[in-house]
N, C-alpha and C positions, 0 to 999 in steps of 0.2 A: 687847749681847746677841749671842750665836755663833747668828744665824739660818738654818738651813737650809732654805728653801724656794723652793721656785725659781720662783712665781707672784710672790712679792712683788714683782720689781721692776716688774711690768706697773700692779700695781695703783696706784690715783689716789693722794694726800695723805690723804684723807678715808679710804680703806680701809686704808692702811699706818696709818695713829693708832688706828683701831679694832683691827686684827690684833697688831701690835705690844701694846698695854694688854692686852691679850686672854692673850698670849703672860706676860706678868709676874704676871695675877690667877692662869695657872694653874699657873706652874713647880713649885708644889711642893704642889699638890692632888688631892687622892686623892677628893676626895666629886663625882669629875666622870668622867659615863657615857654611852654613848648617849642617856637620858634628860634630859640637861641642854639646857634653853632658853634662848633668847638675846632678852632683852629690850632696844633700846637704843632713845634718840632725841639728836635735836639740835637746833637753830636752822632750819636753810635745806636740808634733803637735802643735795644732793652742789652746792650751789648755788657754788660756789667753782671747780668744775672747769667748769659749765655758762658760768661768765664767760669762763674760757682759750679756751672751744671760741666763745663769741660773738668775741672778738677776734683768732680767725683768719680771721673771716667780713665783719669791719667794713669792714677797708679793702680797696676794690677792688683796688687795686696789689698788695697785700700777701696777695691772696687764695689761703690753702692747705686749707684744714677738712680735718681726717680723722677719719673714724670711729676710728682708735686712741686716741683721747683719749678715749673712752668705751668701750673692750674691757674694763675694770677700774675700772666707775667705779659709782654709786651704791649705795646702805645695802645694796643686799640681795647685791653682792659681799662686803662685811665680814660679814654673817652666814653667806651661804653657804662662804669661804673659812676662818672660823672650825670652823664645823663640819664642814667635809672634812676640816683639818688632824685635827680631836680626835676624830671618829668618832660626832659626834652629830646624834643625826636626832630629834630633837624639836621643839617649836613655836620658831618663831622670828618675833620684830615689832620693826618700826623705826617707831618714830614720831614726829612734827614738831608741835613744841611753842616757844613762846615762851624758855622759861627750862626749867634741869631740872626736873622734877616728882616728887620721890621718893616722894610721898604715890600718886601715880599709877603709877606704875613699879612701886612696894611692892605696891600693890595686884596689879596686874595678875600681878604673878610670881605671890603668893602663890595667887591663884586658878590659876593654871595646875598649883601644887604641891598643892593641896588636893583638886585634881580628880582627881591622878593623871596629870595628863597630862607632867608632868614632877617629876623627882627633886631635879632642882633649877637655879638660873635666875642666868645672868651678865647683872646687867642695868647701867643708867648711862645714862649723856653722852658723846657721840662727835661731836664741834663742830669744824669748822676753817673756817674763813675768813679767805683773804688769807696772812698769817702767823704769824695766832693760832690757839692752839687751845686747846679744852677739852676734855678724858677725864677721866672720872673711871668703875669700873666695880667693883661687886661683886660677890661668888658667896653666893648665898642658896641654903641647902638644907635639908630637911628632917632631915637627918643631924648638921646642926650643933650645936656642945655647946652655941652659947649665940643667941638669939633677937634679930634685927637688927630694931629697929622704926622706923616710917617717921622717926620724930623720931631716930633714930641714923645712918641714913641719909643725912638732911639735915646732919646734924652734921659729917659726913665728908667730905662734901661739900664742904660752906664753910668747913674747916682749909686 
């Protein structure tokens, strides 16, 4: 990807996986507007960067901590940095769950689109721990020709 943004390099592993996914559901989408919401979750928050930032803290000898290793660091940078790039200002939630929950995630978007409150919702899994990771992220909209259900969802998921 030809990334142009120049906040990227500050931000953690965990905010570059979600902006990056983010950056490929929307390259060639047209049903995304101010009104579009951002639903994601994962395993552990930003729990992966909070270990880097404990093991500049452990060893006495070795002691440097800096608040930079958190200037770009949990869920609600990737939502907020998502929606500054795209120009959306609609609801946005991160939430922490054991495993993805598409049935939960489905739900919650579609309530959001039904209410009005949003036109339509990029939601997923945005997981990284150590040097694993999982993303996976869709764009559900009311605009859409054809109707994603939680059982489709799930399906997409686990390909």
């Amino acid at each position: 990807m030809e990334l142009n943004y120049s906040k990227f390099h500050k931000m953690d592993e965990l905010c570059k996986l979600g902006f990056l996914a983010s950056e490929v559901v929307l390259q060639n989408e047209e049903n995304v507007d101010e009104d579009t919401a951002l639903v994601f979750s994962n395993r552990a928050s930003s729990l992966d960067t909070d270990r880097k930032h404990q093991h500049t803290i452990e060893d006495r000898e070795q002691f440097f901590p800096s608040p930079a290793i958190f200037v770009y660091t949990l869920p609600n940078i990737i939502m907020g940095e998502i929606s500054i790039r795209n120009n959306m200002k609609s609801e946005n939630a991160f939430f922490v769950t054991e495993t993805f929950q598409p049935h939960f995630i489905s739900n919650y978007s579609e309530i959001l689109m039904n209410t009005g409150k949003a036109s339509s919702v990029i939601c997923g899994w945005v997981d990284l721990d150590s040097n694993k990771y999982d993303v996976f992220l869709a764009l559900l909209s009311t605009k859409g020709i054809r109707r994603l259900t939680k059982e489709e969802l799930s399906k997409l998921y686990n390909q």
